[in-house]
C-alpha positions in Angstrom: -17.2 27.6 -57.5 -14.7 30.0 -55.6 -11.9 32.1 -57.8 -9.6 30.4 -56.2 -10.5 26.9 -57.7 -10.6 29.1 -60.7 -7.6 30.4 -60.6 -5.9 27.0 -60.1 -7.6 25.3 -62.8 -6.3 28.6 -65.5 -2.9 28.1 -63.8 -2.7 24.5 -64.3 -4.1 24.7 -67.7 -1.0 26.7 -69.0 1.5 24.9 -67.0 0.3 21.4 -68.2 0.3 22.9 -72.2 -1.0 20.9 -74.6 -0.1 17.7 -73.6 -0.8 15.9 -69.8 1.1 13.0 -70.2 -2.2 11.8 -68.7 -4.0 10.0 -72.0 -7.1 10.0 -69.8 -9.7 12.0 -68.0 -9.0 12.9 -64.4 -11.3 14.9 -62.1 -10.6 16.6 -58.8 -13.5 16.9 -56.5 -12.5 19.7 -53.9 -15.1 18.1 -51.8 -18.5 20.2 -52.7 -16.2 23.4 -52.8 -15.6 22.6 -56.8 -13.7 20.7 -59.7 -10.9 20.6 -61.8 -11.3 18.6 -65.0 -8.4 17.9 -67.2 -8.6 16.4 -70.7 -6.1 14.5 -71.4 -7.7 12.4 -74.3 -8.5 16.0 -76.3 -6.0 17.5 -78.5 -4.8 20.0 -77.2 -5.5 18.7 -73.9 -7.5 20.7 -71.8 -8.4 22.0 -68.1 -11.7 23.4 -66.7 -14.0 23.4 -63.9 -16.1 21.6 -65.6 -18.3 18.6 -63.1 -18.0 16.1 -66.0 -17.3 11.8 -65.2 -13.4 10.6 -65.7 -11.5 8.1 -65.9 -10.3 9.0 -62.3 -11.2 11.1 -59.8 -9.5 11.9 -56.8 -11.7 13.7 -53.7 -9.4 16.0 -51.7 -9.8 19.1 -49.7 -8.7 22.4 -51.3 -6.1 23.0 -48.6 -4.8 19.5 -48.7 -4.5 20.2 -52.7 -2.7 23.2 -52.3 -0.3 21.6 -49.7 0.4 18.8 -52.4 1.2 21.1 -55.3 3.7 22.9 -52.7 4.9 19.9 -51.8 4.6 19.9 -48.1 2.1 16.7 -48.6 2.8 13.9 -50.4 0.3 12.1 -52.4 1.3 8.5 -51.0 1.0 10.0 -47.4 -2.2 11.7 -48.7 -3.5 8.7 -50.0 -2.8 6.5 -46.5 -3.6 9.1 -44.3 -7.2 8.9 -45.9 -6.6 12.6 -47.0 -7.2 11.7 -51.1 -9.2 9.6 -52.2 -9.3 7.6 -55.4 -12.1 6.3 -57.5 -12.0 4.8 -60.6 -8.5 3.9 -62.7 -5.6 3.8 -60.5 -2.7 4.0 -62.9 -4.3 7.7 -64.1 -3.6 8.8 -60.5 0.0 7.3 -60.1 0.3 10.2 -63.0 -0.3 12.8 -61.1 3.1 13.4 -59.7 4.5 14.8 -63.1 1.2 17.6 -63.5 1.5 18.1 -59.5 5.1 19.2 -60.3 4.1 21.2 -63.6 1.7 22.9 -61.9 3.5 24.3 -59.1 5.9 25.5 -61.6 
C-alpha cells in the first residue's frame, strides 16, 4: 500500500465527513497498487484502506483516479473507455459524482 493511496483515503475521509450520501459500501481497487474502502452504512461513515467486500467496487488505475477527482476524466467516459470498471451494485457507483466532487475539495 503506497502513501499516496494513503494519503487519499485520509483526505477523502475528512472531505466526505460523517455522512457519504452513499448508504452503502463501495471499494476502490487501484488495481493491485491498493484500496479505498468507504462505509457508508456506519455511523459516522467511514474511509480506510481496508481490502474488505462492498456493495460496489470499481477497479481503476491510480492515475486514472486522480485524473477523475481533478476532473480532467469523466466517470461516464471512464466507464466506456473501459478505463473503470464496475462490479457489483450499479446505482452505488452512479453516487460517486457527489464524493468525487467532495473529495477534490
Amino acid at each position: 500500500m503506497s502513501d499516496e493511496i494513503k494519503n487519499i483515503a485520509e483526505q477523502m475521509g475528512k472531505a466526505i465527513g460523517g455522512n457519504s450520501g452513499l448508504n452503502s459500501t463501495l471499494k476502490f481497487d487501484f488495481e493491485g497498487q491498493g484500496n479505498i474502502y468507504i462505509d457508508g452504512k456506519a455511523t459516522p461513515n467511514t474511509v480506510s484502506t481496508e481490502n474488505k467486500p462492498a456493495d460496489c467496487t470499481i477497479t481503476v488505475s491510480l492515475d486514472n483516479f486522480k485524473k477523475m477527482v481533478a476532473r480532467e476524466l469523466d466517470g461516464t467516459t471512464a466507464f466506456m473507455q473501459g478505463k473503470l470498471k464496475v462490479a457489483g451494485d450499479m446505482s452505488v457507483a452512479m453516487k460517486l459524482g457527489p464524493i468525487l466532487a467532495k473529495a477534490a475539495g
